[in-house]
C-alpha positions, -999 to 999 in steps of 0.1 A, spaced: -34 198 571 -30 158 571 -1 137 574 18 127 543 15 90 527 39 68 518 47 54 487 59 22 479 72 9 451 76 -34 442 113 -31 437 121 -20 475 119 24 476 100 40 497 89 78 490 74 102 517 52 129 511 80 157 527 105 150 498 123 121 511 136 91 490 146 55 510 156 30 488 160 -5 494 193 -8 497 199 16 525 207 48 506 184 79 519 177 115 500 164 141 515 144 169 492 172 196 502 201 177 484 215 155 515 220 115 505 233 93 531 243 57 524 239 29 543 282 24 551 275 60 572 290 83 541 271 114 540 270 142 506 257 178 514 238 191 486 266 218 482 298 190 473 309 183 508 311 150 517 315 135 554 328 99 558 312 76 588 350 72 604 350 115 605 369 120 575 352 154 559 357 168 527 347 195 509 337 207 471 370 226 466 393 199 474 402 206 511 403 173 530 398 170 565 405 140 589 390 135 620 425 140 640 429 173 635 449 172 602 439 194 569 448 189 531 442 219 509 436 212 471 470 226 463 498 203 481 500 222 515 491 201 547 480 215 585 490 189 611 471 198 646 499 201 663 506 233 645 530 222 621 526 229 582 538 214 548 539 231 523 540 218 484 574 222 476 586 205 502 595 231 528 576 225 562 566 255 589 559 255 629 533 278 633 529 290 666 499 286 681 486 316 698 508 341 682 512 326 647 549 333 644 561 313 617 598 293 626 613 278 596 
């Protein structure tokens, strides 16, 4: 089996034989669905998305940030230090290890 050839094109994109796409402006595909762009943003083929300063987030609308902190898609937050908000403005301590809730 050889080695796969690369194909370039006049206007700056590069293909490779495995299913990879560069183009000239620093975006990359990949042949399973991943595209990276050049600022360090990453897409998953299945919605998520992952931001280069380690914010994630996902296809259904949950957001997480790289300190420990969660969004969900409908109004509640997660702070990591076990606290929660919820969407109608009440907010919870979760325990930790037992996950008693204390209003």
């Amino acid at each position: 089996m050889g080695e796969w050839e690369d194909i370039e094109t006049g206007d700056g994109r590069r293909e490779t034989g495995d299913g990879r796409r560069e183009t000239g402006d620093g975006r990359r595909e990949t042949g399973d669905g991943r595209r990276e762009t050049g600022d360090g943003r990453r897409e998953t083929g299945d919605g998520r998305r992952e931001t280069g300063d380690g914010r994630r987030e996902t296809g259904d609308g949950r957001r997480e940030t790289g300190d420990g902190r969660r969004e969900t898609g409908d109004g509640r937050r997660e702070t990591g230090d076990g606290r929660r908000e919820t969407g109608d403005g009440r907010q919870e301590d979760v325990g930790r290890e037992t996950g008693d809730r204390r209003m």
